[in-house]
C-alpha positions as CSV (number, residue, x, y, z in Angstrom):
1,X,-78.1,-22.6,79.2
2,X,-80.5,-25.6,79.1
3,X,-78.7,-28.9,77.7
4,X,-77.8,-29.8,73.9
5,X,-78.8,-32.3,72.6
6,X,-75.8,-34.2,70.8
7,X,-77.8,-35.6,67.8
8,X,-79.6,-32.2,67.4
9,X,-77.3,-29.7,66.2
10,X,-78.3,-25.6,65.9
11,X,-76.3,-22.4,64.8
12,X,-76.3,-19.4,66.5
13,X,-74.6,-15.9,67.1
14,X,-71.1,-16.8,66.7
15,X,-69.1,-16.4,70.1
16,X,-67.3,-13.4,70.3
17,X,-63.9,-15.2,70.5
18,X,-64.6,-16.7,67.2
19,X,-65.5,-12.8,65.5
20,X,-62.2,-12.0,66.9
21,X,-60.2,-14.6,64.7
22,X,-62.5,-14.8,61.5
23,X,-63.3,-10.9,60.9
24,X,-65.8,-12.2,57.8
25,X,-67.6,-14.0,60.1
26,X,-68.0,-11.9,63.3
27,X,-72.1,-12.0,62.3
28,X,-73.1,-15.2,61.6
29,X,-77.1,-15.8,62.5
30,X,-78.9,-18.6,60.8
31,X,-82.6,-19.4,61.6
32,X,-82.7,-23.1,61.5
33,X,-84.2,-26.3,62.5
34,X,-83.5,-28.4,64.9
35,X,-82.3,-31.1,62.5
36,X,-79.4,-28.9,61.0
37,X,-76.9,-31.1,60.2
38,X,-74.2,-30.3,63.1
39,X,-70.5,-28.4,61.7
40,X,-68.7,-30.6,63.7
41,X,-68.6,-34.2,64.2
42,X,-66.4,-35.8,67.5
43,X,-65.4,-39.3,66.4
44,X,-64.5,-41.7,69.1
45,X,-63.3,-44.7,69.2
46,X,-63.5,-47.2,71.9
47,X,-62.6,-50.8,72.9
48,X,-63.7,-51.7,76.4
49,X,-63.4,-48.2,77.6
50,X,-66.1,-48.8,80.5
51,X,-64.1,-47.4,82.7
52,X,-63.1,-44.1,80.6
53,X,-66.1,-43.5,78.1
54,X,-68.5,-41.4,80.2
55,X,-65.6,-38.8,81.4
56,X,-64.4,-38.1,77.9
57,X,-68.1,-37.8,76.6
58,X,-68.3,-35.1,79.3
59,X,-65.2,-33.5,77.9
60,X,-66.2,-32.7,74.8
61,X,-69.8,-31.6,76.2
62,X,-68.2,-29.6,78.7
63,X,-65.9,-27.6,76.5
64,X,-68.7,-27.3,73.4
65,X,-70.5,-25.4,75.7
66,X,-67.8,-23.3,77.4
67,X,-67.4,-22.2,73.9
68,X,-71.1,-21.7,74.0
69,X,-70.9,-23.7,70.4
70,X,-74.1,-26.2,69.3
71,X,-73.4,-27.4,66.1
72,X,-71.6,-30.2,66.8
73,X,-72.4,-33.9,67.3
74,X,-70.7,-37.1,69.2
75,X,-70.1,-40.4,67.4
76,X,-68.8,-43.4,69.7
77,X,-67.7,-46.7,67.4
78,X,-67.9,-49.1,69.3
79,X,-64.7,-51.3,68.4
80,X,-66.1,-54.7,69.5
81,X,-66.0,-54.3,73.1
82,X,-66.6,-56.8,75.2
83,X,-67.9,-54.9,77.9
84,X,-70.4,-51.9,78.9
85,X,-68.8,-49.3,76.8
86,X,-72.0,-49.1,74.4
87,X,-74.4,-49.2,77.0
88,X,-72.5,-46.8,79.1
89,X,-71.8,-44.3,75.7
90,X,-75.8,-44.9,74.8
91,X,-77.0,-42.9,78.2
92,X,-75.2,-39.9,77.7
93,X,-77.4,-39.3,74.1
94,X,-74.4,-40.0,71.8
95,X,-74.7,-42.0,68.5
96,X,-73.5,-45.7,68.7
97,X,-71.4,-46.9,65.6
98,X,-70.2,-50.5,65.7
99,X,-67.0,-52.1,63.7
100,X,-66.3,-55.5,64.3
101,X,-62.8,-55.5,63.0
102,X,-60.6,-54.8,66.0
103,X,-58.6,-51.6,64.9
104,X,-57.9,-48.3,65.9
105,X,-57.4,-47.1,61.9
106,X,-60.4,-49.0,60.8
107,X,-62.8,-47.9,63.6
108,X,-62.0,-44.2,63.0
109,X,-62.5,-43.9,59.7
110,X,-66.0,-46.3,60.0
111,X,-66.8,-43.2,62.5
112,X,-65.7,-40.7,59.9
113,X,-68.1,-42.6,56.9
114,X,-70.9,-41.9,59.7
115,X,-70.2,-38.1,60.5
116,X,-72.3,-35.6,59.3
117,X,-70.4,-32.4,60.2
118,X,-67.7,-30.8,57.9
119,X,-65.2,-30.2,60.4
120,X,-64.0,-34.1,62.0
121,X,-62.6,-34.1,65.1
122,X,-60.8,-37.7,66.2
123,X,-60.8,-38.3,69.9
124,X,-59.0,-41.3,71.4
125,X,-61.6,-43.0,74.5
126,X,-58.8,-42.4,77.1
127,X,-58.5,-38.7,75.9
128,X,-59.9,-35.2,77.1
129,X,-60.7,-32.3,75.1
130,X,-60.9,-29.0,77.1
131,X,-62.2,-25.5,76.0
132,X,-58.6,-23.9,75.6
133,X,-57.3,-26.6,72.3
134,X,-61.2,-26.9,70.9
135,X,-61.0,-23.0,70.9
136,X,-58.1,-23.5,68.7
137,X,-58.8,-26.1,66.6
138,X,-62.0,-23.9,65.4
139,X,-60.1,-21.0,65.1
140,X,-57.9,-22.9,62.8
141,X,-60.5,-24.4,60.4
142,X,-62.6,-20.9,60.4
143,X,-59.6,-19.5,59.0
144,X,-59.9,-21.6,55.5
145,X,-56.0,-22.3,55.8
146,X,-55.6,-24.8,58.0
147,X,-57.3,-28.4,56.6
148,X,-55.9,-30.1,60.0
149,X,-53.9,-30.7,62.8
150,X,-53.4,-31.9,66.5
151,X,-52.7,-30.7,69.5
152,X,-49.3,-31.1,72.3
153,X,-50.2,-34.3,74.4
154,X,-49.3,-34.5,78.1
155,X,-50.2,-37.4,81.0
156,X,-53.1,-37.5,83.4
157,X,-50.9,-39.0,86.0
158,X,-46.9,-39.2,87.3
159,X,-44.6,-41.0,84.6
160,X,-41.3,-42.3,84.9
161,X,-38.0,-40.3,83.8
162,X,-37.4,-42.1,80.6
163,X,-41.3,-41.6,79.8
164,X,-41.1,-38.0,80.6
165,X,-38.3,-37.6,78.6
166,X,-40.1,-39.1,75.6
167,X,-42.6,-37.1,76.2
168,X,-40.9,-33.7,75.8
169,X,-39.2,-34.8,72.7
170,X,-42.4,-35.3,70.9
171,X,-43.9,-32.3,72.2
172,X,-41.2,-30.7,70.8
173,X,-40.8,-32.6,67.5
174,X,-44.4,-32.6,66.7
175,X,-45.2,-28.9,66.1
176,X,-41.7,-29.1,63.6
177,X,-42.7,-32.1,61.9
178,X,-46.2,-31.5,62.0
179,X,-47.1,-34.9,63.0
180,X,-50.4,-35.4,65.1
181,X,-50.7,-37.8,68.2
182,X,-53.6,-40.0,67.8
183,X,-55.1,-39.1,70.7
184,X,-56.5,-35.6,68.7
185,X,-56.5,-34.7,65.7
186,X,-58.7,-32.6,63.7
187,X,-59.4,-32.1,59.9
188,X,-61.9,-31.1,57.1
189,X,-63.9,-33.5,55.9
190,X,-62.8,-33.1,52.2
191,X,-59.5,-33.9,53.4
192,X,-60.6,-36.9,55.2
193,X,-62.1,-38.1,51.8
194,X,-59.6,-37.5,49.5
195,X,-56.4,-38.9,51.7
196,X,-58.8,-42.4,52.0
197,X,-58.8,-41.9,56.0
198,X,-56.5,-43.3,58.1
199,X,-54.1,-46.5,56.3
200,X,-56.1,-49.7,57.3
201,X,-52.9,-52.0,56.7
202,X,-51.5,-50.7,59.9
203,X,-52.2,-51.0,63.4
204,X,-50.2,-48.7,65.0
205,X,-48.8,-45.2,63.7
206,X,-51.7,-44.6,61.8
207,X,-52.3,-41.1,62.9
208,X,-48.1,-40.4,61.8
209,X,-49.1,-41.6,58.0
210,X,-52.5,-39.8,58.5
211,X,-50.6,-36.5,59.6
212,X,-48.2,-37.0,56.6
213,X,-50.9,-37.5,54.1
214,X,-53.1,-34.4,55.3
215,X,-49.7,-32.3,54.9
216,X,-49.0,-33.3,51.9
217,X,-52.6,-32.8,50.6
218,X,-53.3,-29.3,52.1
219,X,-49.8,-28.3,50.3
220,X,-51.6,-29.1,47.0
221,X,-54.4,-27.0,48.3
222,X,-52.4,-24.2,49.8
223,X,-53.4,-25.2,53.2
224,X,-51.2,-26.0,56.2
225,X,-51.5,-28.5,58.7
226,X,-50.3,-27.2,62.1
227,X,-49.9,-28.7,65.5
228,X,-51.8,-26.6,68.3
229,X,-49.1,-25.8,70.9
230,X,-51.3,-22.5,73.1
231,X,-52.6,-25.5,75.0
232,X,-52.2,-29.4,75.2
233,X,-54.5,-32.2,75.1
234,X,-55.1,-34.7,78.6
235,X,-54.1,-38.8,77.2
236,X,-54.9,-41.4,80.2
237,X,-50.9,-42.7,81.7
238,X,-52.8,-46.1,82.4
239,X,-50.4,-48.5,79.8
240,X,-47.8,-47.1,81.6
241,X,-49.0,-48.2,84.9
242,X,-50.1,-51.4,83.3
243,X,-47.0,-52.4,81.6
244,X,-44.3,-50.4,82.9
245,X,-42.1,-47.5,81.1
246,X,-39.2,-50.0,80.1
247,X,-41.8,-52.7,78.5
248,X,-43.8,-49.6,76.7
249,X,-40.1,-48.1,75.3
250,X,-39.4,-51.5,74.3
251,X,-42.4,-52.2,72.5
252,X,-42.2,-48.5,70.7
253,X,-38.6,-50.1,69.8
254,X,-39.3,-52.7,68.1
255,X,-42.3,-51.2,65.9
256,X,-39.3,-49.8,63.8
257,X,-38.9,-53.5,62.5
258,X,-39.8,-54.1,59.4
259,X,-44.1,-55.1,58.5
260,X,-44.1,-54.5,62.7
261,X,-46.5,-51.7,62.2
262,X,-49.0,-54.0,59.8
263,X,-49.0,-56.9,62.3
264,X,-51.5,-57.4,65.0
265,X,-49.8,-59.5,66.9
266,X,-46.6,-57.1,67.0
267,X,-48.7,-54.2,67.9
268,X,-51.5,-56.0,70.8
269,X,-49.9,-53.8,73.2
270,X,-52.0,-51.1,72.2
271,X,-55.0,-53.4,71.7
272,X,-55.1,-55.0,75.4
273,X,-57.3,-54.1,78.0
């Protein structure tokens, strides 16, 4: 397979796993341009991510084309780094967004205003997708009844007990909730649009009022919104080697004050580098 282009997007036969879970669509064979505009967009936000950019660009190409699936396209908003992340994020052929206003809620969505697809993928920078949960996710959409969703998280590296512990309690109160970790989450684009994106008054737990929202909305609709839990999603451990598990639990703590969640300076934990 030669390599795809990520800002030229084709269709083709679908993949046989794909025919397997959306019968109406086991032959699906478009003769198109090159400039189709690609079904699915991967949104990424990144502040300094230097270090981190160019391995989670590779995940998503990497899995895309285990799935042997070309429609799709990257976008990288550039969150007002400071360093090489755009530069870095430029020579693997991805599209450059930029928002000035440091924010992880405000940077998606300025992503989201730029995506062309109709499926919406969010990525966080520190984050890899793998075959196994994109599989899913597309599975999911084809079907018409899901309108979004996330996936189980786990570490890329050896946490502490108390971490660990934390860890397995979302995993397991996620699916039941249906509440999406930030560092995936997947929707239609209609839904996207009609929830007004991710709540630009906070600056941290917006992908828990952006899970909510989608819920709620796909009830109207007669959709669900479901938490992938065949196959978890790879989020970088580096805070916690940063800061400590004790500092990190403290910090989650005292986000349950009141307007903590709407303050920058409450929530620059997750905005240091």
């Amino acid at each position: 397979m030669e390599p795809i282009s990520n800002t030229q997007a084709t269709f083709h036969v679908a993949p046989s796993w794909l025919a397997e879970a959306s019968p109406s669509s086991a032959v699906r064979v478009k003769n198109v341009s090159m400039k189709e505009i690609p079904r699915i967009s991967v949104l990424i936000p990144a502040y300094n991510e230097c270090n981190l950019i160019s391995s989670t660009i590779d995940s998503v190409n990497n899995s895309f084309m285990a799935l042997s699936w070309q429609s799709y396209e990257i976008l990288v908003c550039d969150n007002n780094s400071t360093d090489q992340t755009s530069e870095i994020a430029q020579t693997k052929g991805v599209k450059i967004i930029f928002e000035p206003h440091n924010q992880i809620a405000k940077a998606r969505n300025t992503a989201a205003q730029h995506a062309q697809g109709e499926w919406l993928i969010f990525l966080d920078a520190d984050s890899c997708l793998n075959p196994e949960v994109l599989k899913l996710a597309i599975q999911k959409l084809e079907s018409r009844q899901v309108c979004g969703g996330g996936a189980l998280l786990k570490f890329d590296g050896k946490v502490g007990w108390a971490v660990n512990v934390m860890s397995v309690i979302w995993n397991w109160a996620s699916p039941k909730l249906g509440l999406a970790g930030g560092a995936f989450l997947f929707c239609i684009r209609d839904a996207w649009q009609e929830v007004n994106g991710f709540d630009e008054k906070l600056y941290a737990a917006e992908d828990v009022s952006f899970s909510r929202r989608l819920k709620k909305w796909g009830r109207q609709k007669g959709m669900r919104f479901i938490i992938i839990t065949e196959a978890a999603i790879t989020t970088s451990s580096r805070k916690l080697d940063w800061h400590g598990q004790w500092r990190i639990i403290l910090q989650l703590i005292l986000l349950g004050l009141p307007g903590a969640l709407k303050s920058r300076k409450r929530t620059k934990l997750w905005y240091e580098r």
